[in-house]
N, C-alpha and C positions, 0 to 999 in steps of 0.2 A: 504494500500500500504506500501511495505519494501525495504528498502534500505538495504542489507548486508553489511557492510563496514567491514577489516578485516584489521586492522595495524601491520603490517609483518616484517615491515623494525628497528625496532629498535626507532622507531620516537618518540615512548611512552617509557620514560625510568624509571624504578622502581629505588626506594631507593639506592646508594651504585653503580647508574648507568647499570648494569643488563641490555640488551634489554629483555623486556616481550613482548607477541604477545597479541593482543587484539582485540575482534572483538567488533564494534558498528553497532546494526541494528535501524534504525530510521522507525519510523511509525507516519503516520497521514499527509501524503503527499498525499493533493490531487489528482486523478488522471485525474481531467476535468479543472483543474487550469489555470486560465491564467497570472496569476503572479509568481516571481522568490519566493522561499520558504527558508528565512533563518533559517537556522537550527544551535543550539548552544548546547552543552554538554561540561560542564565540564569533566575535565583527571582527573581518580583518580589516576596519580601517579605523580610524580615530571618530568618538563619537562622544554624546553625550548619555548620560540613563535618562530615562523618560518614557512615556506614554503614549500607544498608538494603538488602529484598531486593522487587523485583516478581513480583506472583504471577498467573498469569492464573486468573481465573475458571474453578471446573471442571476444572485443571490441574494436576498436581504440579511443572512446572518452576516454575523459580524464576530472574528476570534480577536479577543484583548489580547495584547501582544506588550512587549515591556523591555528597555533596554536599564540592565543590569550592573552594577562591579562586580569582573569575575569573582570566586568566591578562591580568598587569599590569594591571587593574583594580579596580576596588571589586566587592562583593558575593560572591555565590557563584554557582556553576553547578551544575546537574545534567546528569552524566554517567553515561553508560551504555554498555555494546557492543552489539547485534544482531547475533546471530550467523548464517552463512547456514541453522543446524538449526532457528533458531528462528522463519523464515521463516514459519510457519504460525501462529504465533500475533499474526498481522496481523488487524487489526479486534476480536481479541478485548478486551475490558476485564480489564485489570491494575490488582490493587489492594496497597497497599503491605503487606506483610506485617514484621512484627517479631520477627525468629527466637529461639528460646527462648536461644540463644548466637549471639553477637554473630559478622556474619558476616567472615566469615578475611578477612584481608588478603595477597594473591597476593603483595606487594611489601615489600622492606625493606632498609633504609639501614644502613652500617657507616659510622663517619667516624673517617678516620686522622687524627688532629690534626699526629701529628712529619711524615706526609710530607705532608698539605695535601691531602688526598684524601677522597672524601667516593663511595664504592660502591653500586652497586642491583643488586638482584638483586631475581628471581621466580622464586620457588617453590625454590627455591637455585640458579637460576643467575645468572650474569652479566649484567646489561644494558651497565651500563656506568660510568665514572668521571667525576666534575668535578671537575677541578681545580683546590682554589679560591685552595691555596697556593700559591709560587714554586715550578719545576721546574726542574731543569737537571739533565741526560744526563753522565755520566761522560767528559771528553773532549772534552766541547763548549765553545766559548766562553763565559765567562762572561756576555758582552752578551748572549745567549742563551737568558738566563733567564726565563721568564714565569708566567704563572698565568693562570685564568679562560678555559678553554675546557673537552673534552669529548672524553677519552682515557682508554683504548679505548673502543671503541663495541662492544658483540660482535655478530654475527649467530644467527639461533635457536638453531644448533648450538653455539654455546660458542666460534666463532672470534673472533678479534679482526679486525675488518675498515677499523682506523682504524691510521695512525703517526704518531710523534711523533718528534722530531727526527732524520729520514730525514737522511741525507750528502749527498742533492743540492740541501737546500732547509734549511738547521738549522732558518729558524723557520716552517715548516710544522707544524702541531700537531693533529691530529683535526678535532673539529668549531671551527673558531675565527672571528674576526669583525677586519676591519683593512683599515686602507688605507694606499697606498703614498706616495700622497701628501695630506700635512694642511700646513695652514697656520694657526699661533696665536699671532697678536700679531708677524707676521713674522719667525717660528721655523717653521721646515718640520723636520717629523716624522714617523713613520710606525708605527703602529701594527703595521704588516703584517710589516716585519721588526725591528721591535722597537727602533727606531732614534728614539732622545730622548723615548721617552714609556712609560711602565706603565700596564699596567691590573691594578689591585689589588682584592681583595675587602675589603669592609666586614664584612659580617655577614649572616646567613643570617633571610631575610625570615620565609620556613616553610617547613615541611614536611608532605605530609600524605603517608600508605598504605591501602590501600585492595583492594577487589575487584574493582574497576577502574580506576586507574588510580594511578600515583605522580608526586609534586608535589614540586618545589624553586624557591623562589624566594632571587635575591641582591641585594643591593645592593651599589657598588662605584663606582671612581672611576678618571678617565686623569689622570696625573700627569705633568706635565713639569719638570724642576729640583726635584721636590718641591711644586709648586704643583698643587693639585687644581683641574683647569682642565674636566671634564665627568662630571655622575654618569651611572653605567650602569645599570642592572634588566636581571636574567637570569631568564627563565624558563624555567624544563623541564617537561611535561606528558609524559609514558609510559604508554602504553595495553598491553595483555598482549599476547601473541604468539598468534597462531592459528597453523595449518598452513604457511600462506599466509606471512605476514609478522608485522609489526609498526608503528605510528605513534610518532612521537616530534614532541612539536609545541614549537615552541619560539617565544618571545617576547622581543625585543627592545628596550630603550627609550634614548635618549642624551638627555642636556642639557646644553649646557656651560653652565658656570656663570656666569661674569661677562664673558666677551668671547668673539666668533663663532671657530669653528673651521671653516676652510675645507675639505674636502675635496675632493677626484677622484682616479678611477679614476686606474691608472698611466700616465703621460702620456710614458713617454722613447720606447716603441715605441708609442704611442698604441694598446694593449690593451684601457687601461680598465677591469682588472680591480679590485676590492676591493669587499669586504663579504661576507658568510660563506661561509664555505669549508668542503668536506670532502675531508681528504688520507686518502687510502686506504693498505690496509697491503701488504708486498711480495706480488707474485704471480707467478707464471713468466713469462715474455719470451715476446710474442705469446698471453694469451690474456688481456688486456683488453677486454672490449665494452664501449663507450659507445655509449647509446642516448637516441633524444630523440623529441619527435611523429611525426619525419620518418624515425623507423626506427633502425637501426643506422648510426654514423657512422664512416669511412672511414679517415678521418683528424683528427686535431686540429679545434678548434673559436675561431676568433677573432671573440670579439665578435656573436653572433651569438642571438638574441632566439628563447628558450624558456621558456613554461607549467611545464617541468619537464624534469631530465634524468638521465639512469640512469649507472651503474658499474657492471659483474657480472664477478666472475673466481673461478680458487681459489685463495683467500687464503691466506698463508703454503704454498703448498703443497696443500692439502688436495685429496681426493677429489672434493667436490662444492662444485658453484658457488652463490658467491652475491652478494649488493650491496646497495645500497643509492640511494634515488633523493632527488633535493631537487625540493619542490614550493614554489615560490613562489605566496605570497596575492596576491588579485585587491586587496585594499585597500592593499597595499604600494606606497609610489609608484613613478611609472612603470614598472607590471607592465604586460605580461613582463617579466622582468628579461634582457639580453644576458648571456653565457657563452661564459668563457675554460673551455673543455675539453683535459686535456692526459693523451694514454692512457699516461705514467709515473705516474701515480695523482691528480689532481686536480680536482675542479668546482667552478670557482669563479664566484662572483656577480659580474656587473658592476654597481655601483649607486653612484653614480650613474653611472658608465660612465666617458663622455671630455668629462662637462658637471662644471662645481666648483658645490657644494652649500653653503652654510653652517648650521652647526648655530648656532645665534643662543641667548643666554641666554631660560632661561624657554621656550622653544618646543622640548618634548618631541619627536623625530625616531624614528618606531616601527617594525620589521620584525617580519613573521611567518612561517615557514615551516614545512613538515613533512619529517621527513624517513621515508623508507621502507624498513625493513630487511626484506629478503625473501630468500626462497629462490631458489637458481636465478637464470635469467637473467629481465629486464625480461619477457620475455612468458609464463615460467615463475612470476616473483614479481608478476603480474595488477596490473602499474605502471598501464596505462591505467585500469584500473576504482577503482584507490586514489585514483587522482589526481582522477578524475570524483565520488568521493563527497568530497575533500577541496575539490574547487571547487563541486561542488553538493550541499552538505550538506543531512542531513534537516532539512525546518524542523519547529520545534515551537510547538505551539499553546497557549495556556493558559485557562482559565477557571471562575468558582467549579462 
């Protein structure tokens, strides 16, 4: 299946500002799909991010289309949804259209400065929080305290399907990134539980909103004694909700700065868990599914090497179920990543597992994953066909 896309209007501008015309054909869009298909190409020429709409030929629909900052990168991307209604207008030629008002943007940001919080929502609901300031829970230990993860996470319906300092785990945090054991300058640390090191935010890279999609980027740093010993890049990319689910892609970057930071996985029950995690939020006792390739899992999961793997229950309670899944990238090193799965609420990455890693100055260390907020359970919220268009995404084509 082909999408023709054909940028007419100047939207793509060459060197020296020039409009050049450029057509993009995208392929590998299901045509029996039942989920929205985010599709991303970089522009080879110099551009600005912003707002347009694709029109097909002869047609009155109309695909929202969106120029991006790549995610930790230079340049921009064009991104866009296909949806499974607009399945039929494969092969036709789409040309960029300029709407007499500027088209809406589905996404918007609220930022609490006093509590460190920085909100998304779509179309007014909830997506979700980062947080970029210090947090600490009334009651909790002071060592406790952190910043720079991704609490709550909501699911379609407005639940909240992430926690933060849960009683059995304090420094468990939503979506967060850490390991249990680091090594710096012969000071062992850990990120994971928060023991002799922060990770602090700097300043907010950018932000964009959009029709398709919303963007946050940060910059920030791990401290030890006060010494800025690795800078961090966080990225968030948020794609809209269909019926079905939702993407959330997220990008990762470390460097330490002037001397190697050793890590590995957790090494005292040789685990080997650490690197990004999502702790889920209460559910009722026995109706946790985790799921992964190999089906529905039984029991707990140690260490054991997954493309991707699921969580679905009724959160806080609720009526109807749902989860969320983590797909690890094929360019990630040594993907598949192994997972510590534990059905009191957690998927965690093992990366580098039970092998120690050094992050060395100057040599940027990068992860990417997606994660999958859906309805219902993995085979309700269509995990395997998310997961197939997030490993084999559409390519797209370019030419004048």
């Amino acid at each position: 299946m082909t999408l023709a896309i054909a940028l007419t209007c100047g939207l793509v501008i060459a060197a020296g500002g020039a409009a050049e015309d450029m057509h993009f054909s995208i392929e590998g869009v299901p045509a029996n799909g039942l989920v929205g298909v985010p599709v991303v190409s970089p522009v080879p020429h110099e551009a600005s991010p912003g707002s347009f709409a694709l029109q097909a030929v002869g047609d009155e629909r109309v695909l929202p289309a969106q120029l991006v900052p790549a995610l930790g990168g230079k340049g921009v991307e064009l991104c866009l949804v296909v949806l499974p209604g607009d399945a039929d207008l494969a092969g036709q030629p789409l040309r960029v259209r300029r709407p007499a008002d500027p088209v809406a943007a589905r996404f918007r940001f609220e930022e609490d400065t006093v509590r460190g919080v920085l909100h998304l929502f779509e179309e007014g609901k909830p997506v979700l929080d980062y947080c970029f300031g210090m947090q600490l829970k009334e009651g909790v230990p002071e060592n406790r305290r952190r910043a720079c993860y991704a609490h709550p996470i909501y699911g379609l319906d407005g639940e909240a399907i992430t926690d933060d300092f849960p009683k059995d785990h304090y420094h468990h945090r939503g979506l967060f990134w850490g390991w249990p054991d680091m090594d710096r300058d012969g000071k062992s640390v850990s990120i994971w539980d928060l023991r002799g090191v922060e990770q602090r935010f700097d300043k907010w890279v950018g932000r964009e909103v959009g029709p398709v999609c919303a963007q946050f980027e940060t910059d920030g740093g791990w401290y030890v004694d006060g010494e800025r010993v690795a800078d961090e890049r966080v990225c968030f990319r948020v794609w809209p909700a269909d019926e079905v689910g939702r993407a959330l892609d997220v990008y990762l970057r470390w460097t330490a700065v002037d001397k190697p930071i050793v890590i590995h996985g957790q090494k005292q029950e040789n685990k080997g868990y650490g690197g990004p995690n999502l702790r889920f939020a209460p559910r009722p006792e026995g109706t946790t599914v985790i799921t992964t390739p190999q089906g529905r899992q039984n029991g707990d999961g140690v260490y054991v090497s997954y493309p991707w793997t699921d969580l679905s229950a009724p959160f806080h309670g609720a009526a109807q179920v749902s989860g969320a899944a983590v797909f690890g990238s094929a360019a990630n090193p040594r993907f598949p990543d192994a997972w510590l799965l534990r059905h009191y609420g957690i998927l965690c990455v093992c990366w580098p597992g039970r092998d120690e890693v050094p992050f060395e100055p100057g040599k940027p260390v990068e992860m990417r994953y997606r994660v999958w907020i859906h309805r219902g359970d993995a085979e309700a919220g269509r995990v395997a066909e998310a997961y197939k268009l997030y490993a084999e995404p559409p390519t797209v084509n370019t030419g004048p």
